[in-house]
C-alpha positions as a Markdown table, in Angstrom:
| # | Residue | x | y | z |
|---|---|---|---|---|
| 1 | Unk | 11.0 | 122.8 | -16.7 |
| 2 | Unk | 8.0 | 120.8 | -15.5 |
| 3 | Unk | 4.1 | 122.0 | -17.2 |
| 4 | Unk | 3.3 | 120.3 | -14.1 |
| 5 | Unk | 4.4 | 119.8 | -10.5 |
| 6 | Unk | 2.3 | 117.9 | -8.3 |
| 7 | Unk | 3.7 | 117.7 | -4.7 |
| 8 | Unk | 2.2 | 114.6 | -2.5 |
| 9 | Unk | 1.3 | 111.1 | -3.9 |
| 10 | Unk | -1.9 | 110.5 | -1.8 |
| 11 | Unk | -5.7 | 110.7 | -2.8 |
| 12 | Unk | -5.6 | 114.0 | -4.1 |
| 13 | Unk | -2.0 | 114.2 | -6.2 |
| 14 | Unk | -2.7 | 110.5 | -7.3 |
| 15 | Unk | -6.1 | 111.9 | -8.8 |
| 16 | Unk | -4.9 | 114.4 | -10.6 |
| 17 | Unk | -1.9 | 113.1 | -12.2 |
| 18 | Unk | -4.9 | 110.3 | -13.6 |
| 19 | Unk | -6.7 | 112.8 | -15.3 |
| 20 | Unk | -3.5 | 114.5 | -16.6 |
| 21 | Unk | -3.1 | 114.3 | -20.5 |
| 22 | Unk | 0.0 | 111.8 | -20.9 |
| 23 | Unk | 1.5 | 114.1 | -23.0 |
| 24 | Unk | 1.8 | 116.5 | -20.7 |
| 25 | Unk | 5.4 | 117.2 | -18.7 |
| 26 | Unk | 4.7 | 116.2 | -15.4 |
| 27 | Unk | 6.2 | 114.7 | -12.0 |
| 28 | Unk | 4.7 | 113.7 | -8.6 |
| 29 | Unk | 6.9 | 113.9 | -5.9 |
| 30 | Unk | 6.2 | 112.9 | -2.4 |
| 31 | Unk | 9.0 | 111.6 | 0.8 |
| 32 | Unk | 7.3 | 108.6 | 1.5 |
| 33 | Unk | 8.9 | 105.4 | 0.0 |
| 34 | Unk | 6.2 | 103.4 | -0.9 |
| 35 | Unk | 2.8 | 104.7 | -2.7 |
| 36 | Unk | 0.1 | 104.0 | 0.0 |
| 37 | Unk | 2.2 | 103.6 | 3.0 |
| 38 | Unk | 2.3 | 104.4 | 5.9 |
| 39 | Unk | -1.5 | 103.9 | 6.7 |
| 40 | Unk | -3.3 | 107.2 | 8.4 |
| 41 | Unk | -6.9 | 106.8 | 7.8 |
| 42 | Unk | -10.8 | 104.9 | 8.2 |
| 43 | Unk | -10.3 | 104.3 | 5.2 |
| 44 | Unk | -13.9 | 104.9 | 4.3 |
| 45 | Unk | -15.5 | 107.0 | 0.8 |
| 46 | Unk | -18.8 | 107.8 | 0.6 |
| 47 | Unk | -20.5 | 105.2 | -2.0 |
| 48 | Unk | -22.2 | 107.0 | -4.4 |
| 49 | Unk | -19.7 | 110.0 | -4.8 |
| 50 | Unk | -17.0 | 107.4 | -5.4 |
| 51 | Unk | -19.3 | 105.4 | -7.8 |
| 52 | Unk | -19.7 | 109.0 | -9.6 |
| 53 | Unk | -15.7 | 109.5 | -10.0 |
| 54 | Unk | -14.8 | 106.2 | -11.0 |
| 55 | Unk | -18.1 | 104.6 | -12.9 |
| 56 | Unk | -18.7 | 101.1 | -10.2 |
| 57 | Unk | -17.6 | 99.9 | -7.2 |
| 58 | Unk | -16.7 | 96.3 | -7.9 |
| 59 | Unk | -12.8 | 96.9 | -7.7 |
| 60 | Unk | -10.6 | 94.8 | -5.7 |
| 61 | Unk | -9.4 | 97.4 | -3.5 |
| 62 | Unk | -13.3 | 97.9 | -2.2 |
| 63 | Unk | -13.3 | 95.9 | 0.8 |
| 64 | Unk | -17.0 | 96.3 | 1.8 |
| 65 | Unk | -20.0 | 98.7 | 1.9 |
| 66 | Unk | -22.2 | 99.8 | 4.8 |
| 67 | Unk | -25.9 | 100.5 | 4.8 |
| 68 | Unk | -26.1 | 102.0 | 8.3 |
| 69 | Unk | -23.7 | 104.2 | 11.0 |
| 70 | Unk | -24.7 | 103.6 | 14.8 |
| 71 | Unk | -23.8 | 106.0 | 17.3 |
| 72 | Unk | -23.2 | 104.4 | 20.8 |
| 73 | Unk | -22.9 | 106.8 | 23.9 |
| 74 | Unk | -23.6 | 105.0 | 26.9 |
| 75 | Unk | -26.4 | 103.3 | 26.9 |
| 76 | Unk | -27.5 | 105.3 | 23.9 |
| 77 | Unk | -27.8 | 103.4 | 20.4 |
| 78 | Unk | -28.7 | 105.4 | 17.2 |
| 79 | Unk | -28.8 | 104.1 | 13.6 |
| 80 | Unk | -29.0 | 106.1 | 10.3 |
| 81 | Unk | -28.9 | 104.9 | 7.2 |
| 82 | Unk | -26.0 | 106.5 | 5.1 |
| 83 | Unk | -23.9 | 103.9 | 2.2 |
| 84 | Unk | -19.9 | 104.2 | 2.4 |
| 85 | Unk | -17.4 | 101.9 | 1.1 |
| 86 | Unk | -14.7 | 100.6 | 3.0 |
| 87 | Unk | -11.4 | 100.6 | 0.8 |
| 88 | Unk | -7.7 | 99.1 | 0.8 |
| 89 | Unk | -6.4 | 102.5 | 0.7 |
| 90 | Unk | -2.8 | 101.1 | -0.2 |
| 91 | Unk | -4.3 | 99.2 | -3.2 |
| 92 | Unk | -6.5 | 101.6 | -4.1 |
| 93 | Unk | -3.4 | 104.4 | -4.2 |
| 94 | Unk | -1.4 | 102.2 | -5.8 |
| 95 | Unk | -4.4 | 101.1 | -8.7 |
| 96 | Unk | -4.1 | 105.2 | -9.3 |
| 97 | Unk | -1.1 | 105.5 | -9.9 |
| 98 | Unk | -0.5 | 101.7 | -12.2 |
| 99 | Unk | -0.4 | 104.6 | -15.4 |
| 100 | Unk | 2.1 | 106.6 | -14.5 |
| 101 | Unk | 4.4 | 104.8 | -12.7 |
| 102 | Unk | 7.2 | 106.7 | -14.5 |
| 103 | Unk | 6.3 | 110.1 | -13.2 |
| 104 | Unk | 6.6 | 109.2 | -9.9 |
| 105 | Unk | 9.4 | 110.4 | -7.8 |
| 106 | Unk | 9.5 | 109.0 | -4.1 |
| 107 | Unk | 11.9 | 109.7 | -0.8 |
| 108 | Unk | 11.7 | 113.4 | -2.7 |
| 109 | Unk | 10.2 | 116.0 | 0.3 |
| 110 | Unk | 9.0 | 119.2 | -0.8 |
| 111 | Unk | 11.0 | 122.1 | 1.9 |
| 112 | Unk | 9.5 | 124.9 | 0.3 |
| 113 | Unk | 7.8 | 126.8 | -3.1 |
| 114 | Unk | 8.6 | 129.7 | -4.3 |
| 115 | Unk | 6.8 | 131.6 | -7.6 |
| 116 | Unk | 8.3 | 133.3 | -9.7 |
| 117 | Unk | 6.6 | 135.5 | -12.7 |
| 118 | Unk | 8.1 | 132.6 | -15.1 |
| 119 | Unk | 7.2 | 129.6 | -13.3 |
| 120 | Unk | 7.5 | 128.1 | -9.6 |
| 121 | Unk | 10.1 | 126.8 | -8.0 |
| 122 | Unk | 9.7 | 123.6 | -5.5 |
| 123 | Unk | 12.5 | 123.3 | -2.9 |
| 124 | Unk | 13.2 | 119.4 | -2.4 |
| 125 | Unk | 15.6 | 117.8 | -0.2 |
| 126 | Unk | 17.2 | 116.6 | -3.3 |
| 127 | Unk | 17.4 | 120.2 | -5.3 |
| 128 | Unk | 14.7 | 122.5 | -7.3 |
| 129 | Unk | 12.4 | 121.1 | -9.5 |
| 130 | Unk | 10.7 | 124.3 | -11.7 |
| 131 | Unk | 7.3 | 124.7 | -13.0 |
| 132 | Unk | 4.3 | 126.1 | -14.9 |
| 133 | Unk | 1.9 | 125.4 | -12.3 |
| 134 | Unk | 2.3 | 123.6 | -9.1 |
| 135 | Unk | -0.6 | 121.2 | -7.3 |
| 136 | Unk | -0.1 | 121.5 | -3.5 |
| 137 | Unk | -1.6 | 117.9 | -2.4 |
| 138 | Unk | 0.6 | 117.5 | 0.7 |
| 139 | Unk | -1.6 | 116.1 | 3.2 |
| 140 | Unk | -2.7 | 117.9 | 6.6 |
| 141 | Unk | 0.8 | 120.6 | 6.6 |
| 142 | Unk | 0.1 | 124.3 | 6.0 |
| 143 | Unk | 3.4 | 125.9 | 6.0 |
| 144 | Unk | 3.4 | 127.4 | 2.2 |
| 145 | Unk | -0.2 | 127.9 | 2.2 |
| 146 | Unk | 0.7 | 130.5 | 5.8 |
| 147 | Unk | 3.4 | 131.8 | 3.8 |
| 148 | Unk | 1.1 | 133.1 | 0.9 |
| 149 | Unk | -1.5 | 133.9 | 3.2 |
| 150 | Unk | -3.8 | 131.4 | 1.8 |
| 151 | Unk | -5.0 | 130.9 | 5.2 |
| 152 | Unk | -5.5 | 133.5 | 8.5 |
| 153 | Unk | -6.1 | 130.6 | 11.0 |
| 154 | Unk | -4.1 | 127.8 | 12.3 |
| 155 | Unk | -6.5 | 124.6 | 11.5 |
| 156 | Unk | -8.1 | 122.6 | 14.3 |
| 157 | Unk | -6.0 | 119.1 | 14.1 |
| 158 | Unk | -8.0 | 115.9 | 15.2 |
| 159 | Unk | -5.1 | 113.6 | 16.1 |
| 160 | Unk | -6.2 | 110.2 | 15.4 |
| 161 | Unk | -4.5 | 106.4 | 16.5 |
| 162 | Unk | -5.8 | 103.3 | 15.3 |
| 163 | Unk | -5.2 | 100.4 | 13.3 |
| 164 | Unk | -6.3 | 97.1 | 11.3 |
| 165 | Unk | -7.7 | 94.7 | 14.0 |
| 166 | Unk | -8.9 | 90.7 | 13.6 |
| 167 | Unk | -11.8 | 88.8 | 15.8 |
| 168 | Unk | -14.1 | 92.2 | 16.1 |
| 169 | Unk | -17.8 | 90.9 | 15.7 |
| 170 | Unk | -19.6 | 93.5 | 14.6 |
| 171 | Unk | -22.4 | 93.5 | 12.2 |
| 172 | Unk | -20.2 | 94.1 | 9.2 |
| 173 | Unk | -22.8 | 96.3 | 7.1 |
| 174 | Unk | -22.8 | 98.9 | 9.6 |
| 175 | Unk | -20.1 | 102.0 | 10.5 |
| 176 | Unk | -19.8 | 102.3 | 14.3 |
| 177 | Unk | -19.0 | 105.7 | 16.6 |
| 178 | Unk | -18.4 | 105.4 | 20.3 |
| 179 | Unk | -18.3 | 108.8 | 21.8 |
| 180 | Unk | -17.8 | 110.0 | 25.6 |
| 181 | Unk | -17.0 | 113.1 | 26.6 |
| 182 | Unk | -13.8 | 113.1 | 28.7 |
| 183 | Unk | -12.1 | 112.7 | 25.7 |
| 184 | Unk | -13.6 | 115.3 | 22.9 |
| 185 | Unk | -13.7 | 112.7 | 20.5 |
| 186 | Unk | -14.9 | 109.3 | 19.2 |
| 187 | Unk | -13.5 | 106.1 | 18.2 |
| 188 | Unk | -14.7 | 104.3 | 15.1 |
| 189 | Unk | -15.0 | 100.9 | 13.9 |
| 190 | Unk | -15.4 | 100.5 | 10.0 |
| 191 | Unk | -15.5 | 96.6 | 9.1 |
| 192 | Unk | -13.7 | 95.2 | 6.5 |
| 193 | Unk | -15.5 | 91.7 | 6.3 |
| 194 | Unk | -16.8 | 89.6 | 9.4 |
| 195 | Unk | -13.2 | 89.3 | 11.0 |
| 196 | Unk | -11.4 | 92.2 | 9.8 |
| 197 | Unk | -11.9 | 95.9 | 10.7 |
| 198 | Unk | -10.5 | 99.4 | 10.7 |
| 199 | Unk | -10.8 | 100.8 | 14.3 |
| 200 | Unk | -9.0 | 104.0 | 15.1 |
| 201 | Unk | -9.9 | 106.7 | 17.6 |
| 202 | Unk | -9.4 | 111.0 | 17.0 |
| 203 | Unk | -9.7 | 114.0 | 19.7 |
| 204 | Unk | -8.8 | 117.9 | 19.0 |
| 205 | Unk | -7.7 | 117.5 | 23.1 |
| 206 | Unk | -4.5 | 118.8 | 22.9 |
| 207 | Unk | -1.8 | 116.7 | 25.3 |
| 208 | Unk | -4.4 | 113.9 | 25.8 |
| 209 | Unk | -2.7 | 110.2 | 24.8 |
| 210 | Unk | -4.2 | 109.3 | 22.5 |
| 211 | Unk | -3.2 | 106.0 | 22.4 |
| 212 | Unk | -3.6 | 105.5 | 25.6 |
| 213 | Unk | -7.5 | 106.6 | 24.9 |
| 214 | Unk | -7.8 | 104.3 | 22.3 |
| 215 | Unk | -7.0 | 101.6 | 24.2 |
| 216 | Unk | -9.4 | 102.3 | 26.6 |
| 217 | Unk | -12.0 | 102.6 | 24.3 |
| 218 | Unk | -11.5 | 99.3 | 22.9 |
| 219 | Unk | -11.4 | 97.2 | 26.0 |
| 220 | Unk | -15.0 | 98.4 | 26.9 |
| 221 | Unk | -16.3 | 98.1 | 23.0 |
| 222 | Unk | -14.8 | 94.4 | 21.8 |
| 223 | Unk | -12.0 | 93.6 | 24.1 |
| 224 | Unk | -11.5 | 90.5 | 22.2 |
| 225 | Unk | -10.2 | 92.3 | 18.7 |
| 226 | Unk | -6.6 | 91.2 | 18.1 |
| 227 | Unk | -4.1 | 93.9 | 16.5 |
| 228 | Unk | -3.1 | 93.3 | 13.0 |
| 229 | Unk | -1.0 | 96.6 | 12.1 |
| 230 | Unk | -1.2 | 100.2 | 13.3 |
| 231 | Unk | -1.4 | 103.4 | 12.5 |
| 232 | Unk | -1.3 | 107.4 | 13.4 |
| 233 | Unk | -2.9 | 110.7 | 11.3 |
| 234 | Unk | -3.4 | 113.9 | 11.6 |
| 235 | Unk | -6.6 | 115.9 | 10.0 |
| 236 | Unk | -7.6 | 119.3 | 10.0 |
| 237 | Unk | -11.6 | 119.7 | 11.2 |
| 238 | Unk | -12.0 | 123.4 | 10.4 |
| 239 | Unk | -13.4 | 123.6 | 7.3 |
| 240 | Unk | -11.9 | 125.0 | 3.6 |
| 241 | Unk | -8.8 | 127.6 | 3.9 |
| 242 | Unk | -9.8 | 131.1 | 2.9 |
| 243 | Unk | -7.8 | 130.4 | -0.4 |
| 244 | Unk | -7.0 | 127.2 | -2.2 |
| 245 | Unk | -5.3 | 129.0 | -5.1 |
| 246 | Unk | -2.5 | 131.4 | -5.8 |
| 247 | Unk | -0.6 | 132.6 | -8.3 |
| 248 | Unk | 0.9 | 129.0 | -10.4 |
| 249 | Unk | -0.4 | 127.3 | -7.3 |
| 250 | Unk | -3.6 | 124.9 | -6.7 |
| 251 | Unk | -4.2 | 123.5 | -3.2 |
| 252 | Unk | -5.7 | 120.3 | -3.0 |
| 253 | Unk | -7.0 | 117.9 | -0.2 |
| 254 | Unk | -6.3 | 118.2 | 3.1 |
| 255 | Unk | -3.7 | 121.0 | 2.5 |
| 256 | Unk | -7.2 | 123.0 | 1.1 |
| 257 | Unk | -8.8 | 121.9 | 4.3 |
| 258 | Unk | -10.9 | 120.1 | 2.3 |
| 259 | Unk | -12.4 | 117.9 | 4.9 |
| 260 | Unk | -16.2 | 116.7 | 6.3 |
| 261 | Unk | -14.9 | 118.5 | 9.9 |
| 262 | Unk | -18.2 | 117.0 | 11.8 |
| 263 | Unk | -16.2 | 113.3 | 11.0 |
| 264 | Unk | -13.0 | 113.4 | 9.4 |
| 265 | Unk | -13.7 | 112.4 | 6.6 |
| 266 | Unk | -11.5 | 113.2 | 3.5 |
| 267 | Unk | -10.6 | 111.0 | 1.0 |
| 268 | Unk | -13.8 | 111.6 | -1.1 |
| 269 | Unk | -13.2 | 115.5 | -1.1 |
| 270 | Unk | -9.3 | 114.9 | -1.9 |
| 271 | Unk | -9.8 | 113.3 | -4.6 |
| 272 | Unk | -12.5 | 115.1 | -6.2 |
| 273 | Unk | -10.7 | 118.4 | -5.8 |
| 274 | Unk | -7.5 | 116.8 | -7.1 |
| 275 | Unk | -9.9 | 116.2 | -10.4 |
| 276 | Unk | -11.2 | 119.3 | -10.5 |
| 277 | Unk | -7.4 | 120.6 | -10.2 |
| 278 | Unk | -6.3 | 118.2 | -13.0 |
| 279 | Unk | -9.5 | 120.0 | -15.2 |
| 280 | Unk | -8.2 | 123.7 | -14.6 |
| 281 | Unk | -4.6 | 123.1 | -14.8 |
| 282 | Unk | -5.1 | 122.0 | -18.4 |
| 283 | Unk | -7.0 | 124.4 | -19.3 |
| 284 | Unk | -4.6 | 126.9 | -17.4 |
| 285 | Unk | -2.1 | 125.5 | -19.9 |
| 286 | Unk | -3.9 | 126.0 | -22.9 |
| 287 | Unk | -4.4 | 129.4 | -22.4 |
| 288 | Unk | -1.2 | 129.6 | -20.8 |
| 289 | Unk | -2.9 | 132.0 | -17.6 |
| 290 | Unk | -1.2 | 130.8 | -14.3 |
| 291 | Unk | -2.6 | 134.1 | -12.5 |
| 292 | Unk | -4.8 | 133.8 | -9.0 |
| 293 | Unk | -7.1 | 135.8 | -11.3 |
| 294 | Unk | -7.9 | 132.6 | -13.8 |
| 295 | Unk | -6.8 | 130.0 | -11.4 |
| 296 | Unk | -10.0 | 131.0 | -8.8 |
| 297 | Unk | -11.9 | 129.0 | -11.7 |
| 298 | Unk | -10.7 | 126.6 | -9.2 |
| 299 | Unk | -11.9 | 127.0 | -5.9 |
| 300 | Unk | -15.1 | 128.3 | -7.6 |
| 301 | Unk | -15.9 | 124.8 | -9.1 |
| 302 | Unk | -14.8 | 122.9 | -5.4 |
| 303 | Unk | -17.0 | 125.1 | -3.7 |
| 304 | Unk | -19.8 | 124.0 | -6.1 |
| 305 | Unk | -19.0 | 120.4 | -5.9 |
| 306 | Unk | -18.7 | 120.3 | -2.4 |
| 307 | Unk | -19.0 | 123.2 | -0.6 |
| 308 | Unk | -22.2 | 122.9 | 1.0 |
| 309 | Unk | -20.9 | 119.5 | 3.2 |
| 310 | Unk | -18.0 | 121.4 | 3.9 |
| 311 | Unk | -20.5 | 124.3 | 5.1 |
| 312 | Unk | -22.6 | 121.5 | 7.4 |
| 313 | Unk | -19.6 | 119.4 | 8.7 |
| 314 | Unk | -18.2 | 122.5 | 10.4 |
| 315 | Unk | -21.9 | 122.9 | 11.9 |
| 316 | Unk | -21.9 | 119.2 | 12.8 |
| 317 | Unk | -18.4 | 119.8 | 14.2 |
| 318 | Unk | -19.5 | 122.6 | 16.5 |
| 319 | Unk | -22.1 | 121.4 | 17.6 |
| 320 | Unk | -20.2 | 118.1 | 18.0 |
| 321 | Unk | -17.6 | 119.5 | 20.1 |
| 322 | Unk | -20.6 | 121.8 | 22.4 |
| 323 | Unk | -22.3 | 118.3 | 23.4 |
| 324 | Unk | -19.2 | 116.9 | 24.3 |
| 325 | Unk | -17.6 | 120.0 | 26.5 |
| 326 | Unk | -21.6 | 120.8 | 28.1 |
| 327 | Unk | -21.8 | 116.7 | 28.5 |
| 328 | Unk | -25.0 | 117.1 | 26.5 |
| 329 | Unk | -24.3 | 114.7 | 24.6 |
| 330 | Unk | -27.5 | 112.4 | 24.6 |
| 331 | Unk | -29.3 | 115.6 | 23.6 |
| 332 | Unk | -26.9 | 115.5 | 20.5 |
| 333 | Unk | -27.8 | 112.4 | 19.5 |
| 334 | Unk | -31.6 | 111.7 | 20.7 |
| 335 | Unk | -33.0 | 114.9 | 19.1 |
| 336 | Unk | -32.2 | 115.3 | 15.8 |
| 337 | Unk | -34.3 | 113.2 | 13.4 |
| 338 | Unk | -32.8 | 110.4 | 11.4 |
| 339 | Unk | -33.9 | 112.5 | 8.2 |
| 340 | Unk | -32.0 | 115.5 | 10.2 |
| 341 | Unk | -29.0 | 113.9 | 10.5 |
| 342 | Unk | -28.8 | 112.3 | 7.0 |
| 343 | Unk | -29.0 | 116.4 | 6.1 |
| 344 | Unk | -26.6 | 117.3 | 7.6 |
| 345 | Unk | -24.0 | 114.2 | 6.8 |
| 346 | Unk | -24.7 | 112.6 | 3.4 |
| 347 | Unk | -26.2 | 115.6 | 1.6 |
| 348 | Unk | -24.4 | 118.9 | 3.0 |
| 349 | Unk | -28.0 | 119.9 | 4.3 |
| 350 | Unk | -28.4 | 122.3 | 7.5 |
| 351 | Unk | -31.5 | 121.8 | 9.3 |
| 352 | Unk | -33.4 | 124.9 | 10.8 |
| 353 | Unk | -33.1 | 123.5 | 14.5 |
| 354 | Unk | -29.0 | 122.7 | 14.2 |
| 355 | Unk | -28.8 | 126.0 | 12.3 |
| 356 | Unk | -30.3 | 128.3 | 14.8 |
| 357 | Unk | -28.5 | 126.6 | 17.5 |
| 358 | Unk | -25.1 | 127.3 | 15.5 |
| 359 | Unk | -25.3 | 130.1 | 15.2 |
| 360 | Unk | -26.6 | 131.0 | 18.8 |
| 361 | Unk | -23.4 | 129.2 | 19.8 |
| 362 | Unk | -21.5 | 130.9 | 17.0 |
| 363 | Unk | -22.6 | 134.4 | 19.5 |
| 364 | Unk | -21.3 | 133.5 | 22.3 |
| 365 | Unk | -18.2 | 132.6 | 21.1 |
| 366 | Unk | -17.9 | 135.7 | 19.9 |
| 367 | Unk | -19.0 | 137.9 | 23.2 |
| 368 | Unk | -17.1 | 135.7 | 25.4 |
């Protein structure tokens, strides 16, 4: 038996088996055959957070950082300053994993988990692995997490399509977000370097082609970009799960929810929580307590790490989604403040206007 199972080798699982003790008995399992592959992401970390995880930036994998985001919509063009880095995300998995190579087990899907009072079992395609305590860092699926009732809603998905394209002249220091309105969503461009960029394109519209959408989108930004390689994701924009622990069980990641819903954005908040899982897992071992009663220790410490820009990304997203289905979206975007907007992304602050407005629109939701 396992001290440790960690299901998905992505941001979050990668994380935590990093911070695990080495002495520790632990395995990562994940059905993918390739650590980093297949691309589903922007690709994009906020600067400073990562800088606080990992001590610098100046890594291979870092492809690029930008100072600014600019919002196009029509003939609407607003800049805010707000510093991400744009990363190799299959070099940057695959640097996390380089020490511990021999505690990864690939092509292994986890089917199912089921605790027990003397450890947890994970059901695999290839048989039952058993552990202490079990880190649930499977990306954006929410089957075991229903099954506990670790959740009472279905997620909103933003399905996204996109890929690494060549030739696409933008100003490589800044992040770029076309929206319109028929399509309840927006297409990004994140540059790489002055010829290489990720672009991809997400919508919550159920039945919409999204591909299709995409395409559109980029013949009227930079027709002239040239497809290199790519890609298709799937991200949940709600906000946090009610619970992201349970008995010998700690959710991590997407599979928490744990996502900036106004944008996204997730690889930041996957692997933070996968360190702060990594922290309370060893500790959880020590004192050998695998109970939801010690293990909330857990989503006590996300919440405080993160939990405000969880809080104002589901605002953003509301308010997001409002604009675009009451085609006000150049009030969306010409109102708020630059120092307004930097609030509400970069520092998990809600101003008083987008508050009062949320929860006006939170109302009416709820009479009609």
């Amino acid at each position: 038996m396992y001290d440790i199972v960690i299901v998905g080798a992505g941001p979050a699982g990668l994380m935590a088996a990093s911070k695990l003790p080495k002495s520790l008995s632990f395995i990562v399992i994940d059905g993918k055959e390739k650590i980093g592959y297949p691309l589903k992401c922007g690709e994009g970390v906020r600067e400073e957070e990562f800088v606080k995880l990992f001590g610098r930036k100046d890594y291979p994998f870092v492809r690029n950082t930008v100072h600014e985001h600019e919002i196009i919509y029509k003939n609407i063009h607003r800049t805010f300053e707000a510093e991400y880095l744009q990363i190799d995300r299959p070099r940057f998995e695959q640097w996390l994993a380089k020490d511990f190579k021999d505690k990864l087990r690939l092509g292994i899907k986890c089917e199912d988990v089921i605790i027990k009072k003397d450890c947890a079992e994970v059901i695999t395609n290839k048989g039952i692995l058993k552990g202490r305590l079990v880190l649930l860092c499977y990306g954006c699926n929410f089957k075991i997490q229903k099954k506990y009732k670790l959740m009472k809603k279905n997620p909103i998905l933003l399905v996204c399509y996109g890929g690494i394209y060549k030739n696409h002249k933008f100003d490589p220091n800044k992040f770029y977000a076309y929206f319109d309105e028929k399509y309840l969503g927006y297409m990004w461009i994140f540059p790489k370097d002055k010829n290489l960029a990720n672009v991809g394109f997400g919508t919550v519209v159920k039945g919409l082609n999204v591909k299709k959408a995409f395409v559109d989108f980029i013949s009227e930004a930079n027709p002239g970009m040239k497809l290199v390689s790519s890609y298709g994701g799937i991200v949940p924009c709600s906000g946090p799960i009610d619970k992201c622990y349970y008995d010998r069980l700690l959710v991590c990641g997407d599979a928490a929810g744990f996502v900036y819903a106004g944008t996204g954005e997730g690889i930041y908040f996957a692997l933070e929580s996968g360190r702060i899982a990594a922290d309370v897992a060893v500790k959880a071992l020590n004192k050998d307590r695998f109970d939801k009663g010690f293990l909330k220790r857990y989503g006590e410490l996300c919440d405080k790490s993160f939990g405000k820009l969880m809080k104002a990304g589901i605002v953003f997203y509301d308010l997001q989604y409002l604009a675009l289905r009451k085609k006000k979206v150049n009030e969306l975007f010409t109102l708020p403040t630059n120092k307004e907007i930097k609030m509400m992304v970069s520092d998990g602050k809600i101003p008083f206007r987008a508050k009062l407005l949320w929860y006006l629109y939170r109302g009416l939701k709820k009479v009609f």
